[in-house]
N, C-alpha and C positions, 0 to 999 in steps of 0.2 A: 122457672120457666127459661133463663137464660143457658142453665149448663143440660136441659131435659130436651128443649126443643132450638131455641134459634143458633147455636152455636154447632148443631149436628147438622143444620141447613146449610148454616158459615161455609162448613167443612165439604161439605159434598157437593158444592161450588166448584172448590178448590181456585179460590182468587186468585189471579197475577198481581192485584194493587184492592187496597181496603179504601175505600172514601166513608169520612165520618163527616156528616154533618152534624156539628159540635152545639147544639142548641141546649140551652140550660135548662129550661123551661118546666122539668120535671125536677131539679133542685130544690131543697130546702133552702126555706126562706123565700120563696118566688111567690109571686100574688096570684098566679094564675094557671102554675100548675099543679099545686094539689099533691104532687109525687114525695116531696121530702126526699128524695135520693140523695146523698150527702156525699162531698167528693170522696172520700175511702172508693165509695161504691163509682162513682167514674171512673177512677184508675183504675180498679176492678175489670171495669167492663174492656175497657181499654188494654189492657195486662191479657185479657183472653183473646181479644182480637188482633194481638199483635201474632199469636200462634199462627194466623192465617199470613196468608202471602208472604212469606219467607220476613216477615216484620213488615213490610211495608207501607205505610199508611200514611194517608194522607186528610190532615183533617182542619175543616173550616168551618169556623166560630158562626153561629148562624142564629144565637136568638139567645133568651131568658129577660125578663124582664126587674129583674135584683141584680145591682151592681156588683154587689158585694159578693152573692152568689155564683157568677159570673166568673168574677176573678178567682176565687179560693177553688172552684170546682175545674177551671181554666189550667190553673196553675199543677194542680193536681195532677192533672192529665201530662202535662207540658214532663213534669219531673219523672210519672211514668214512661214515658216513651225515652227519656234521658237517663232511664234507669237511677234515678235518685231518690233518696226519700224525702216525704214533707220534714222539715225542719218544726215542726209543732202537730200536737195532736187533733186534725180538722174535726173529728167526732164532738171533741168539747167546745168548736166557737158555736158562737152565738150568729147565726142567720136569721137574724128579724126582717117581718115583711117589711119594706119602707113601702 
């Protein structure tokens, strides 16, 4: 869904500035959202939408309810955009609901 339909939307935009509102809520390990998306898959999402707006992006931390979530899917992103990689493999931690 993301590279068939909303990335072709992204694009035919053609943004001056990306605003992410950076909500975790669809994380593994979250109690309330159900999604399991795992930071691999944020950086992902992030890694595609820096193609837009000559890289520009601007993005504010807005929600998830797992600390721990939060931060590793947070960080994720943060090392994306720094062009770095995770220093451990996020696939294999363990995100339990608290």
């Amino acid at each position: 869904m993301l590279e068939r339909i909303l990335f072709p939307i992204c694009q035919s935009f053609n943004p001056d500035l990306v605003l992410v509102s950076a909500g975790f809520d669809s994380a593994r390990g979250d109690p309330l959202g159900g999604m399991s998306v795992d930071p691999e898959g944020y950086a992902y999402i992030l890694s595609r939408l820096r193609t837009l707006a000559k890289g520009r992006i601007l993005i504010a931390l807005e929600g998830g309810y797992n600390l721990n979530s939060i931060s590793i899917s947070a960080e994720a992103c943060i090392r994306q955009l720094l062009h770095e990689q995770l220093p451990y493999n996020v696939s294999r931690l363990k995100l339990s609901i608290h």
